[in-house]
PyMOL Python script that loads the backbone (N, CA, C, O; Angstrom):
from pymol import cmd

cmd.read_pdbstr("""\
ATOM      1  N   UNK A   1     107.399  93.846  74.734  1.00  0.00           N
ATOM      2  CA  UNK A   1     106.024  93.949  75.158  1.00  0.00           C
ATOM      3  C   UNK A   1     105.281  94.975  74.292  1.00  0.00           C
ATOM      4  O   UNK A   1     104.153  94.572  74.005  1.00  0.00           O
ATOM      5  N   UNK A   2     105.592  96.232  73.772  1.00  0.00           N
ATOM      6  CA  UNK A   2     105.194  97.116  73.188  1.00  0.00           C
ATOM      7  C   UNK A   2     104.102  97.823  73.472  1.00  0.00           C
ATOM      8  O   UNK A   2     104.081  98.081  74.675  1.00  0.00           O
ATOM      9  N   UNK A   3     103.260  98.214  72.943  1.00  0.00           N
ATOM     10  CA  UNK A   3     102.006  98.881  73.294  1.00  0.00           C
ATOM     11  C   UNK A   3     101.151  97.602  74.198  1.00  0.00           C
ATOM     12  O   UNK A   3     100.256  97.874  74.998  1.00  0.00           O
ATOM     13  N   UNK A   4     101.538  96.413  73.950  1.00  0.00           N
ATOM     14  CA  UNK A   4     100.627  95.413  74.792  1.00  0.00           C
ATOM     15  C   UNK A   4     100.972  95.475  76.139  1.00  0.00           C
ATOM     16  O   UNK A   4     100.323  94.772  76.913  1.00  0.00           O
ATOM     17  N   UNK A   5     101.931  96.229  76.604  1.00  0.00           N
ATOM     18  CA  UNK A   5     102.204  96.215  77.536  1.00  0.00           C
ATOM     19  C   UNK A   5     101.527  97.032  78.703  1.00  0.00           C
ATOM     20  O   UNK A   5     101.603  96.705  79.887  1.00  0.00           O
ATOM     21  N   UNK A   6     100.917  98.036  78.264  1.00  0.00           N
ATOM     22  CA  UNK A   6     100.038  98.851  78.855  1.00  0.00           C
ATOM     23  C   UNK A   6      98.933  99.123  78.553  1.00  0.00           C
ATOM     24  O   UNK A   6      98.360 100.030  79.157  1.00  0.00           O
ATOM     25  N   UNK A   7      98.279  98.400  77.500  1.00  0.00           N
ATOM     26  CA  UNK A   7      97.096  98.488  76.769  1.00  0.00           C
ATOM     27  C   UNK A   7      96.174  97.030  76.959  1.00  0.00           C
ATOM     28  O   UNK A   7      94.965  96.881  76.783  1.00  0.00           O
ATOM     29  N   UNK A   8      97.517  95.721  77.508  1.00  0.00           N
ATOM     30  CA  UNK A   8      96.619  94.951  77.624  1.00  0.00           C
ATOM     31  C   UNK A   8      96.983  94.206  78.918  1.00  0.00           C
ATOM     32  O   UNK A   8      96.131  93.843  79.730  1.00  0.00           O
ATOM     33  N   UNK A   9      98.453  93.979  79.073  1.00  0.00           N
ATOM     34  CA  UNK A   9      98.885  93.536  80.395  1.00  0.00           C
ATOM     35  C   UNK A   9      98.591  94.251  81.271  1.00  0.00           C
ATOM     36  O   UNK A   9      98.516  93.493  82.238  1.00  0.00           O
ATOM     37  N   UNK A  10      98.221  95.863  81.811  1.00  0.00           N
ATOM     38  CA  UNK A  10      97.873  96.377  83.250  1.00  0.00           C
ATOM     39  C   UNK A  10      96.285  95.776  83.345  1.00  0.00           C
ATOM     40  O   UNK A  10      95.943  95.053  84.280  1.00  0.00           O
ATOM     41  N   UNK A  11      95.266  96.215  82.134  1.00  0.00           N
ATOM     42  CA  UNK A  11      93.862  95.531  82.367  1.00  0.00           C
ATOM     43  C   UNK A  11      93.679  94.328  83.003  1.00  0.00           C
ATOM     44  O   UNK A  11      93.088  94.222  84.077  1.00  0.00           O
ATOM     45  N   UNK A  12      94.189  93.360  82.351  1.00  0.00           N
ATOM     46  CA  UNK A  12      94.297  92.246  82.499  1.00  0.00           C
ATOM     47  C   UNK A  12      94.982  91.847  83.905  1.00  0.00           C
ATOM     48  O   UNK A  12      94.258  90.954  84.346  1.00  0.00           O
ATOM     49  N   UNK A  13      95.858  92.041  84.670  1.00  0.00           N
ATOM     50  CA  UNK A  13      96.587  92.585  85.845  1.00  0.00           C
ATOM     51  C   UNK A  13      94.914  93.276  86.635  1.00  0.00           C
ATOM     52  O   UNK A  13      94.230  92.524  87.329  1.00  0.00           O
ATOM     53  N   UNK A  14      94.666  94.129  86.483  1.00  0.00           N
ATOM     54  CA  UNK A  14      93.685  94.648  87.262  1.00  0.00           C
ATOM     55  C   UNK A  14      92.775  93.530  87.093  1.00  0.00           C
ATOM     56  O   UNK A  14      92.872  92.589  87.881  1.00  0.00           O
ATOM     57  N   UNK A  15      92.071  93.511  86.348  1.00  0.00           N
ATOM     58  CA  UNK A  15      90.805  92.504  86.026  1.00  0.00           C
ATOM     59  C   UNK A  15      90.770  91.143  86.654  1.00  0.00           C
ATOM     60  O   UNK A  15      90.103  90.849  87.646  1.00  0.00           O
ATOM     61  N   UNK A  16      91.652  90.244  85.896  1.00  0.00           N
ATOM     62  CA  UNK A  16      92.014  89.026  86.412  1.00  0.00           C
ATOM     63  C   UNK A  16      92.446  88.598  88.206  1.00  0.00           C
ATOM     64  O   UNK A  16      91.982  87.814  89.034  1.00  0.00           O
ATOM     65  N   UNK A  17      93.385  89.434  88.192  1.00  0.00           N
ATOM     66  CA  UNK A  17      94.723  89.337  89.320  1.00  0.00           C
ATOM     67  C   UNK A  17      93.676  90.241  90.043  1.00  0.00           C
ATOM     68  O   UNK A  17      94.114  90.548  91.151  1.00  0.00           O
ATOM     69  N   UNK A  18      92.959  90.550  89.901  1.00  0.00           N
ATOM     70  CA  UNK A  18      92.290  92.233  90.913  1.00  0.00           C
ATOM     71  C   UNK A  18      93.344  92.692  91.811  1.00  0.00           C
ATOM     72  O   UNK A  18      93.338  92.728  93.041  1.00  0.00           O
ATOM     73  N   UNK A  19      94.764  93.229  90.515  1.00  0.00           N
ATOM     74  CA  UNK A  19      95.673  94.198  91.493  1.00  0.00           C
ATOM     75  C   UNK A  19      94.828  95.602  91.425  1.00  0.00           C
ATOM     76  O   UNK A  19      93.909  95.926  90.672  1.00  0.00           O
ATOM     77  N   UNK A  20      95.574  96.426  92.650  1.00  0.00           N
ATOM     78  CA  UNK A  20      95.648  97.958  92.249  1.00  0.00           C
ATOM     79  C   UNK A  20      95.735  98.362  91.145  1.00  0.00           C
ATOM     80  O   UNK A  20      96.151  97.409  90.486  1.00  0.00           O
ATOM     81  N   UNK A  21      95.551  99.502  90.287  1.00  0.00           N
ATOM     82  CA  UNK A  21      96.242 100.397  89.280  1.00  0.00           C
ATOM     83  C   UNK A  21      97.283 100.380  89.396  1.00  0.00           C
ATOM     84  O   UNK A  21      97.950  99.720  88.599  1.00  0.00           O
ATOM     85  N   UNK A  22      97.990 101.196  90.586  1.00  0.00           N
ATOM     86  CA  UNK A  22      99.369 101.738  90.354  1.00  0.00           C
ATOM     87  C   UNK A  22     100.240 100.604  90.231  1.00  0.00           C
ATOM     88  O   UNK A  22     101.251 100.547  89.530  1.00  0.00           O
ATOM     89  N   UNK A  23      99.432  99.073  91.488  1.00  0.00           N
ATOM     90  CA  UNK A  23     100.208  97.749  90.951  1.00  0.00           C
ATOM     91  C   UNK A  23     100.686  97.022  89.733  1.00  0.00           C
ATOM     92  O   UNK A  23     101.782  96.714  89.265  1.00  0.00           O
ATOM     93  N   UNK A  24      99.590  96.889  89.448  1.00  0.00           N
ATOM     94  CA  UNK A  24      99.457  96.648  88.152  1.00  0.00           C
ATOM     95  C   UNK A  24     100.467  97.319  86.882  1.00  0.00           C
ATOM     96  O   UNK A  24     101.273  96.751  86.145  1.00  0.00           O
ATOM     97  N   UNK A  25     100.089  98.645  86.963  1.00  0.00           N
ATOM     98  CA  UNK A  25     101.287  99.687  86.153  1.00  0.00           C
ATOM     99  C   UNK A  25     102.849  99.198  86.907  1.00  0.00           C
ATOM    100  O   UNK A  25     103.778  98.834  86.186  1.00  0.00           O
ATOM    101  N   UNK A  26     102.952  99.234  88.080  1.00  0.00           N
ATOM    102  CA  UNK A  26     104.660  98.849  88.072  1.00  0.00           C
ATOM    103  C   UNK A  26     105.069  97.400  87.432  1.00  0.00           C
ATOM    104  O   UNK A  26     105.881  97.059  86.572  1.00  0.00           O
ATOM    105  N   UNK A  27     103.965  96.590  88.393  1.00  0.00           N
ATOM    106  CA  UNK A  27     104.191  94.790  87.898  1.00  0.00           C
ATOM    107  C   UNK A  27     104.677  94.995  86.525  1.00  0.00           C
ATOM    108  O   UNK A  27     105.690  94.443  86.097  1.00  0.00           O
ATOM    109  N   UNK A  28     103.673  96.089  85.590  1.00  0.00           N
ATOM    110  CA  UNK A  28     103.737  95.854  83.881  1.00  0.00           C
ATOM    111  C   UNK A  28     104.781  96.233  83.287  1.00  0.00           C
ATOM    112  O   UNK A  28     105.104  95.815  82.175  1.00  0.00           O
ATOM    113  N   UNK A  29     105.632  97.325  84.161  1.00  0.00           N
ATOM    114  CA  UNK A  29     106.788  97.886  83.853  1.00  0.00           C
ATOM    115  C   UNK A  29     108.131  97.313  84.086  1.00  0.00           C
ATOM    116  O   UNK A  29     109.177  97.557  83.484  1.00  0.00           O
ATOM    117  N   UNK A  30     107.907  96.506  85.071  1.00  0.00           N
ATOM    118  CA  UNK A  30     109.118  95.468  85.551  1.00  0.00           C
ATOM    119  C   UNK A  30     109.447  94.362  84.366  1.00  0.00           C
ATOM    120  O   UNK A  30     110.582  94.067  83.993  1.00  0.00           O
ATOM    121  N   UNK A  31     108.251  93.832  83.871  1.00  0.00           N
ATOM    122  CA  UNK A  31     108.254  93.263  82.866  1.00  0.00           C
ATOM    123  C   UNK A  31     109.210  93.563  81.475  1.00  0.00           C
ATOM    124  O   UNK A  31     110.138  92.914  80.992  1.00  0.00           O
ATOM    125  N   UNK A  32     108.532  94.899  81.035  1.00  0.00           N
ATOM    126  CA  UNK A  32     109.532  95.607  80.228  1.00  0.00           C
ATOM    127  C   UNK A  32     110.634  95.468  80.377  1.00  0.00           C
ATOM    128  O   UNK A  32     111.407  94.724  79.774  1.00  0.00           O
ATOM    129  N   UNK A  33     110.875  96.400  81.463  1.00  0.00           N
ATOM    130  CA  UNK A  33     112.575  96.348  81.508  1.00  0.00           C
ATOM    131  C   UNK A  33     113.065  94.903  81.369  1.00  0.00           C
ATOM    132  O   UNK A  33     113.992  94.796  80.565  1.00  0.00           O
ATOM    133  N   UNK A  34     112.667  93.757  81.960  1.00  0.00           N
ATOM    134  CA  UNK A  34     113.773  92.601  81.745  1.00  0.00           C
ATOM    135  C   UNK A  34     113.594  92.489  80.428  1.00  0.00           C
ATOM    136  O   UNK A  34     114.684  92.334  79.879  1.00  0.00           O
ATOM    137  N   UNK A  35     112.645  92.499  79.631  1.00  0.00           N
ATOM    138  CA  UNK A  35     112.506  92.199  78.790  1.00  0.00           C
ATOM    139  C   UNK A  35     112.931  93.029  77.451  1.00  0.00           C
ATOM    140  O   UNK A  35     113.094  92.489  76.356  1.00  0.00           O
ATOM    141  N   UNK A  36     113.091  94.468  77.713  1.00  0.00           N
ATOM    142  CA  UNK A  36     114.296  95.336  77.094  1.00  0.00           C
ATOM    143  C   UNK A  36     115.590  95.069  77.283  1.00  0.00           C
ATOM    144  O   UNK A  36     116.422  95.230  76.391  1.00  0.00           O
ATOM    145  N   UNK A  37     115.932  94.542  78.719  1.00  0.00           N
ATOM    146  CA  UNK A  37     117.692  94.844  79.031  1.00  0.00           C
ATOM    147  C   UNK A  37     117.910  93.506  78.058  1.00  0.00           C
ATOM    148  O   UNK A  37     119.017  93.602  77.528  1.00  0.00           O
ATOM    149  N   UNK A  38     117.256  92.356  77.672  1.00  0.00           N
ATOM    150  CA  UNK A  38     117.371  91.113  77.175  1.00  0.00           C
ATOM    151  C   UNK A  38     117.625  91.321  75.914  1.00  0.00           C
ATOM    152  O   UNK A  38     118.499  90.713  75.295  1.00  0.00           O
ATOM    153  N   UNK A  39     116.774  92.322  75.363  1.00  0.00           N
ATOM    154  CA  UNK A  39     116.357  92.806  73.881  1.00  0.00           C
ATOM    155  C   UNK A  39     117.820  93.457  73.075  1.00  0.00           C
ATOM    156  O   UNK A  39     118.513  93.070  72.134  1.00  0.00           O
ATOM    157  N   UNK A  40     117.856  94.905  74.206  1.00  0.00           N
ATOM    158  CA  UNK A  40     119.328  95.117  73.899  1.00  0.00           C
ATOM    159  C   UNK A  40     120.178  95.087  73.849  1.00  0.00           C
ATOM    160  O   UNK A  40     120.931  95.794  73.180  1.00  0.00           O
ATOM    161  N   UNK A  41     120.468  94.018  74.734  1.00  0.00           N
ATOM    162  CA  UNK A  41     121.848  93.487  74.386  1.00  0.00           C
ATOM    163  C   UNK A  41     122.056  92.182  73.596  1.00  0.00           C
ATOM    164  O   UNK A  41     123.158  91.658  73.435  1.00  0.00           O
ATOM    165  N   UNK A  42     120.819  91.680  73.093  1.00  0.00           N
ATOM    166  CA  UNK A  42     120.729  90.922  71.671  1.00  0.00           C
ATOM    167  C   UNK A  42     121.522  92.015  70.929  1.00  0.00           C
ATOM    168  O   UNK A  42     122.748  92.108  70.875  1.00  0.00           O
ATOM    169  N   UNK A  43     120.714  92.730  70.434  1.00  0.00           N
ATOM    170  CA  UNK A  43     121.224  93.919  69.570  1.00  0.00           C
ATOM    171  C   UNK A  43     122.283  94.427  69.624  1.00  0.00           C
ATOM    172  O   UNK A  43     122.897  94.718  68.598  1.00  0.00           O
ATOM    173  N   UNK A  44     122.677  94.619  70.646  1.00  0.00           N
ATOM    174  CA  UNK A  44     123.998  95.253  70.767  1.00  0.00           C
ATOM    175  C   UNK A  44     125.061  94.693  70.234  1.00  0.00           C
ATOM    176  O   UNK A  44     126.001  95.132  69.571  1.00  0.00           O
ATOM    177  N   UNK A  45     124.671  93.312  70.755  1.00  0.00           N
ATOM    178  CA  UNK A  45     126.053  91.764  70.506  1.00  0.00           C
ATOM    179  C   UNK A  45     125.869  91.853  68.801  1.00  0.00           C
ATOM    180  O   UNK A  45     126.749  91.293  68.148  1.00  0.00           O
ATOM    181  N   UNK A  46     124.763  92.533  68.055  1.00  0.00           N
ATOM    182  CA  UNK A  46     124.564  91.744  66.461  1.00  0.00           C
ATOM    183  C   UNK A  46     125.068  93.327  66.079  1.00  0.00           C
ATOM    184  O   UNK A  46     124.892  93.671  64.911  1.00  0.00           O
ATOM    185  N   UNK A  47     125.559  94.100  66.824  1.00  0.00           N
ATOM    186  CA  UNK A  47     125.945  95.463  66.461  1.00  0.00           C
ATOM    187  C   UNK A  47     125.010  96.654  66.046  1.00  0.00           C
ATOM    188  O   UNK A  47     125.495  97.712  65.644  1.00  0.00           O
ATOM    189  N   UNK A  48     124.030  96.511  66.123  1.00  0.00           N
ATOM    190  CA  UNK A  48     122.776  97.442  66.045  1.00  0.00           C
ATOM    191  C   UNK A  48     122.146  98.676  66.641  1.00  0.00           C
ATOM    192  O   UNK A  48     121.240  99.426  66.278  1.00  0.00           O
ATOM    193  N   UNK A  49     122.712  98.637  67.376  1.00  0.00           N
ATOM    194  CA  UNK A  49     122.523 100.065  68.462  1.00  0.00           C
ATOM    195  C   UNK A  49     124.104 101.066  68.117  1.00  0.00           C
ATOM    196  O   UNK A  49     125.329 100.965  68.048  1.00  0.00           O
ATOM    197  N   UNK A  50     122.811 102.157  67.966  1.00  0.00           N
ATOM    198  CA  UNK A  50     123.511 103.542  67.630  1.00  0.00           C
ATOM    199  C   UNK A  50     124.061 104.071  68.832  1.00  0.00           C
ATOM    200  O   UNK A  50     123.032 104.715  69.038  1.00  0.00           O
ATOM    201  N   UNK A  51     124.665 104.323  69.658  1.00  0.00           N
ATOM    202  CA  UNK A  51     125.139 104.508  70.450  1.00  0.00           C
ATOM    203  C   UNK A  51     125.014 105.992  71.161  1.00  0.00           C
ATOM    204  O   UNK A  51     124.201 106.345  72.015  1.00  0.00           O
ATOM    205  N   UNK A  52     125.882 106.615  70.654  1.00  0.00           N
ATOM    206  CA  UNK A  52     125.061 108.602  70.571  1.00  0.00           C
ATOM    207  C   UNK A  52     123.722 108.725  71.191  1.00  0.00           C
ATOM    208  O   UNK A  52     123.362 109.169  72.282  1.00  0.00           O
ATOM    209  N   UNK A  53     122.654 107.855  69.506  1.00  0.00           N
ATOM    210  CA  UNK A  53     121.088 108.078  69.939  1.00  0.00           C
ATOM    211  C   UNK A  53     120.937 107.508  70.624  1.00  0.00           C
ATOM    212  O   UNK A  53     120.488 108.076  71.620  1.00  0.00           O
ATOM    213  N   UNK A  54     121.102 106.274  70.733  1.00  0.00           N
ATOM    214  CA  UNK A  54     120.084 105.567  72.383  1.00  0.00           C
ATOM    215  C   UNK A  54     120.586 106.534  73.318  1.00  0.00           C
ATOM    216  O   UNK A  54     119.632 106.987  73.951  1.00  0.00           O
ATOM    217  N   UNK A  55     121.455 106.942  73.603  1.00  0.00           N
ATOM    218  CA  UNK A  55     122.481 108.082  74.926  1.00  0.00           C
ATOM    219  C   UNK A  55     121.490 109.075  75.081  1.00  0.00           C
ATOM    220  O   UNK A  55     121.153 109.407  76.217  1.00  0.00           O
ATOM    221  N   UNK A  56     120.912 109.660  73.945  1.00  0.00           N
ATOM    222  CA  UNK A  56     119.892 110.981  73.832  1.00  0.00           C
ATOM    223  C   UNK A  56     119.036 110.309  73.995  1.00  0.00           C
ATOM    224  O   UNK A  56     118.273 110.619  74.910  1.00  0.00           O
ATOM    225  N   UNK A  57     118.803 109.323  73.359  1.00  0.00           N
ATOM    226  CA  UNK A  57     117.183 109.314  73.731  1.00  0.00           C
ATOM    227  C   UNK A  57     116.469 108.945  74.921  1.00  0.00           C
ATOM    228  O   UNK A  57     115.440 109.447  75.373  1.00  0.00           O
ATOM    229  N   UNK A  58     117.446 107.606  75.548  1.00  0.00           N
ATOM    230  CA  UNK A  58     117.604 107.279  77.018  1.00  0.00           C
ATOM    231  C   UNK A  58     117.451 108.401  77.933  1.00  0.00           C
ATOM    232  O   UNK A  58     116.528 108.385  78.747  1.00  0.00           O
ATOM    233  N   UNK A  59     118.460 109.602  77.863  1.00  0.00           N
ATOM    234  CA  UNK A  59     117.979 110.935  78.772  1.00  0.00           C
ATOM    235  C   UNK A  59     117.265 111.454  78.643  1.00  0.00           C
ATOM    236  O   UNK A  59     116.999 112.262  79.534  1.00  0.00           O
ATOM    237  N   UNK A  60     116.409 111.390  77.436  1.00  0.00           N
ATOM    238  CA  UNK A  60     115.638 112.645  77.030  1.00  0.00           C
ATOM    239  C   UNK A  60     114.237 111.751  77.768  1.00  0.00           C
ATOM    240  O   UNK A  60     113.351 112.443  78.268  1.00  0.00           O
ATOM    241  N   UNK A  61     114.126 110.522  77.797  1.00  0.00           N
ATOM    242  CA  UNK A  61     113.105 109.378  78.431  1.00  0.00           C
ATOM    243  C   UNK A  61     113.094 109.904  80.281  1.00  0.00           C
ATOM    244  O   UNK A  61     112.107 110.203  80.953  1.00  0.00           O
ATOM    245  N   UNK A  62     114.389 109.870  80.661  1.00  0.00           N
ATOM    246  CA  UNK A  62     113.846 110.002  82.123  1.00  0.00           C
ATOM    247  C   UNK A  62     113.199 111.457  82.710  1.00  0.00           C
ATOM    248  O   UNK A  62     112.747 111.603  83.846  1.00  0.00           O
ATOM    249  N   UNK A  63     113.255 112.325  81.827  1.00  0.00           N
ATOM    250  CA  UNK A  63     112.404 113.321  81.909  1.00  0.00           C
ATOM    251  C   UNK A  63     110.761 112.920  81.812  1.00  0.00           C
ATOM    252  O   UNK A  63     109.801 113.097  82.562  1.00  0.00           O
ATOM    253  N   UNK A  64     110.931 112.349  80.621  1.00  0.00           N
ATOM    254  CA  UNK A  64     109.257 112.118  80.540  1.00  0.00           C
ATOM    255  C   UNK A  64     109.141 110.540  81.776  1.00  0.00           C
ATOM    256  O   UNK A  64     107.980 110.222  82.033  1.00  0.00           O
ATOM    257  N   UNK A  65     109.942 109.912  82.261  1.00  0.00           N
ATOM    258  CA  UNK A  65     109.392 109.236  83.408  1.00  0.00           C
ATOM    259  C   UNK A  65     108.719 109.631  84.586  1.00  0.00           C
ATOM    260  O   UNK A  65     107.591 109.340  84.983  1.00  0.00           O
ATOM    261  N   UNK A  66     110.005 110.667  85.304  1.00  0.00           N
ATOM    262  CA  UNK A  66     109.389 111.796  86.263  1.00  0.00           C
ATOM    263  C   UNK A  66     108.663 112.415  85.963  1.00  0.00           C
ATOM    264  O   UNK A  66     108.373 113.232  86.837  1.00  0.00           O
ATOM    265  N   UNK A  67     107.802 112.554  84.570  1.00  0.00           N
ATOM    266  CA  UNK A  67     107.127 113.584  84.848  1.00  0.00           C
ATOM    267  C   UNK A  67     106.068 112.844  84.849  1.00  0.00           C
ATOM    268  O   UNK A  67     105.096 113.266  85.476  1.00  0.00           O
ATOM    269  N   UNK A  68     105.985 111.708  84.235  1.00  0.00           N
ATOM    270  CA  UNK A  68     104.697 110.298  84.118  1.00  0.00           C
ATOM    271  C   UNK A  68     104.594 110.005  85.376  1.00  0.00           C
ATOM    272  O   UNK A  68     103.477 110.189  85.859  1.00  0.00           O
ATOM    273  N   UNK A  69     105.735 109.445  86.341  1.00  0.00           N
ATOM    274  CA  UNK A  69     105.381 109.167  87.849  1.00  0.00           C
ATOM    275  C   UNK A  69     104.709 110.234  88.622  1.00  0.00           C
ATOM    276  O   UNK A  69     103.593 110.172  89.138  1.00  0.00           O
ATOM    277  N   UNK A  70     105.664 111.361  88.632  1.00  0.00           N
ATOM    278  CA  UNK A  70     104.739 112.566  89.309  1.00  0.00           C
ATOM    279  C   UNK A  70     103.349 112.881  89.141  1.00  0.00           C
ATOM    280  O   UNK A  70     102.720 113.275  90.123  1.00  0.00           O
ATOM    281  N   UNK A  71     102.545 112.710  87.550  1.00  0.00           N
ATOM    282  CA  UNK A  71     101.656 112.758  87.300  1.00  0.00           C
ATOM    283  C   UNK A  71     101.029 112.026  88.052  1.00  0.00           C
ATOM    284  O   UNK A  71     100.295 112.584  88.867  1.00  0.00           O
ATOM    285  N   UNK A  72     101.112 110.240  88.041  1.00  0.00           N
ATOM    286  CA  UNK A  72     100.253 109.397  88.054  1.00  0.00           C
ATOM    287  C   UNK A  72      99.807 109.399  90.126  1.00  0.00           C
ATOM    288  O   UNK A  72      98.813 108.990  90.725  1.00  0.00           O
ATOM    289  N   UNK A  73     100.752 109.884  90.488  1.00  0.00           N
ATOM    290  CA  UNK A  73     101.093 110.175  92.216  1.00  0.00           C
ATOM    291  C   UNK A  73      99.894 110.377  92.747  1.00  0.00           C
ATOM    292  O   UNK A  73      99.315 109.830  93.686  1.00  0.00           O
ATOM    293  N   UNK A  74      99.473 111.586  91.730  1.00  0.00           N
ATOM    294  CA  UNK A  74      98.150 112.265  93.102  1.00  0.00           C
ATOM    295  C   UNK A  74      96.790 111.137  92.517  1.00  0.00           C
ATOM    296  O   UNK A  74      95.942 110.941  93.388  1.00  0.00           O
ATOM    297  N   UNK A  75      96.643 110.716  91.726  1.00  0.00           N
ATOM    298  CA  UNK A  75      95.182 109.964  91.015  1.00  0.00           C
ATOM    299  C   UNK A  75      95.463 108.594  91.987  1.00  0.00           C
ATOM    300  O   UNK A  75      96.363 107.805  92.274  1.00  0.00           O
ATOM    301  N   UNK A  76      94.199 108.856  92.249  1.00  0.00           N
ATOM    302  CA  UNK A  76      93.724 107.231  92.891  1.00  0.00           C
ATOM    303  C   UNK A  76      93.143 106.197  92.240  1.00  0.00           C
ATOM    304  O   UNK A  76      92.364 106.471  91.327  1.00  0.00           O
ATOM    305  N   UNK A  77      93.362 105.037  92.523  1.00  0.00           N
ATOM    306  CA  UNK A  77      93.048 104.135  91.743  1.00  0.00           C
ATOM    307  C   UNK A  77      91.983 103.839  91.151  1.00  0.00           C
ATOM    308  O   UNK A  77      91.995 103.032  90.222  1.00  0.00           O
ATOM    309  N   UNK A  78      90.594 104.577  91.676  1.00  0.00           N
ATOM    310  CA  UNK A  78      89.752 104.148  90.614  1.00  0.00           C
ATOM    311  C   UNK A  78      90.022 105.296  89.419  1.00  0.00           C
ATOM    312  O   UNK A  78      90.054 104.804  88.290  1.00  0.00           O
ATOM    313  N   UNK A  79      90.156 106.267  89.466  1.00  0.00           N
ATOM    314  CA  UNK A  79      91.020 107.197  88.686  1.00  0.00           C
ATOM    315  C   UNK A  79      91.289 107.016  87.592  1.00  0.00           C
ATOM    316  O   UNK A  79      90.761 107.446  86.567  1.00  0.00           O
ATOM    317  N   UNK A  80      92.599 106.002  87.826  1.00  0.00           N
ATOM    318  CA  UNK A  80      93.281 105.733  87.135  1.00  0.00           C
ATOM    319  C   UNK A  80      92.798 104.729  86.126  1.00  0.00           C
ATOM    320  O   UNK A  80      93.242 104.892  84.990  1.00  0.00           O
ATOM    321  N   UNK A  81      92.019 103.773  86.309  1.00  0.00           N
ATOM    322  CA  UNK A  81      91.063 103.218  85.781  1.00  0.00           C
ATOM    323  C   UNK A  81      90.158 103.449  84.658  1.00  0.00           C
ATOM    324  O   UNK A  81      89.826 102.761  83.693  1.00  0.00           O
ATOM    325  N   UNK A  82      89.880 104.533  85.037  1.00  0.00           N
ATOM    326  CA  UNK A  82      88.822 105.382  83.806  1.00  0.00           C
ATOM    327  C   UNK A  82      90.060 105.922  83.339  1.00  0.00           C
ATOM    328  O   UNK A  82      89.792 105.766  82.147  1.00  0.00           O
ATOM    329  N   UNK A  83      90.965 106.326  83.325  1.00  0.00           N
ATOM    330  CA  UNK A  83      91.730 106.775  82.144  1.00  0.00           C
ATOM    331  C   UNK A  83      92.261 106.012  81.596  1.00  0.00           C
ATOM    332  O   UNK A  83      92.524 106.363  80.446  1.00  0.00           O
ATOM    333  N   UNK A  84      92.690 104.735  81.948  1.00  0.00           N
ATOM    334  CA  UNK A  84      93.004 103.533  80.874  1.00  0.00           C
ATOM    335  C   UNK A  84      91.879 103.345  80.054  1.00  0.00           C
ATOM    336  O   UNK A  84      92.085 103.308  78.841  1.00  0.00           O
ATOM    337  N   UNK A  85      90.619 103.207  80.509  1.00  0.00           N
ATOM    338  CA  UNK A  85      89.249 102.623  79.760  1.00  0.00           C
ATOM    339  C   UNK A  85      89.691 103.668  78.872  1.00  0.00           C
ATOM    340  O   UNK A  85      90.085 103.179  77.814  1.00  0.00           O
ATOM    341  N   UNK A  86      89.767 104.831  78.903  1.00  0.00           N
ATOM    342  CA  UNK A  86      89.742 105.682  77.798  1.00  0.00           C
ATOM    343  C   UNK A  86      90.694 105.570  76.630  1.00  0.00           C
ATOM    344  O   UNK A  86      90.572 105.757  75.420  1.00  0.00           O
ATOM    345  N   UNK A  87      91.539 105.253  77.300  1.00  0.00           N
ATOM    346  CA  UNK A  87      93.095 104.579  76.150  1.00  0.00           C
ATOM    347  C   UNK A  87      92.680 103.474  75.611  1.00  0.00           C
ATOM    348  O   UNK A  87      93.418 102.839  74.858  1.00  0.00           O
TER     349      UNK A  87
END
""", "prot")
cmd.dss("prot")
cmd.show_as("cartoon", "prot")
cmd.util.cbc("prot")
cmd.orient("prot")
């Protein structure tokens, strides 16, 4: 999904679908993941993944998750809204 994933699938999710924000942001994230766990283990099977780094980088990610969820917690949805427009 890449950057389209939050730059064009949550809008579009809000807009279209008239979900919530925060809906919208999980719906968009669920996406990802199947669509990563699919990705990497293409890769994995063609031998491509570093093993070590994804390990670091994977942990060093759920820090910045909790700290992205915690953030996004207290903002309400129209909120959240104007800070996508801004992205």
């Amino acid at each position: 999904m890449g950057v389209g994933g939050g730059f064009i699938l949550v809008p579009m999710l809000i807009i279209f679908l008239d979900m919530k924000p925060h809906h919208a942001v999980g719906t968009s994230l669920v996406t990802i993941v199947i669509s990563s766990i699919f990705a990497a283990f293409l890769y994995f099977q063609a031998g491509k993944v570093v093993i070590p780094a994804s390990l670091l980088l994977g942990m060093g990610s759920l820090f910045g998750v909790n700290f992205g969820v915690s953030a996004t917690q207290h903002i309400v949805g129209e909120k959240l809204k104007q800070l996508y427009s801004i992205f």
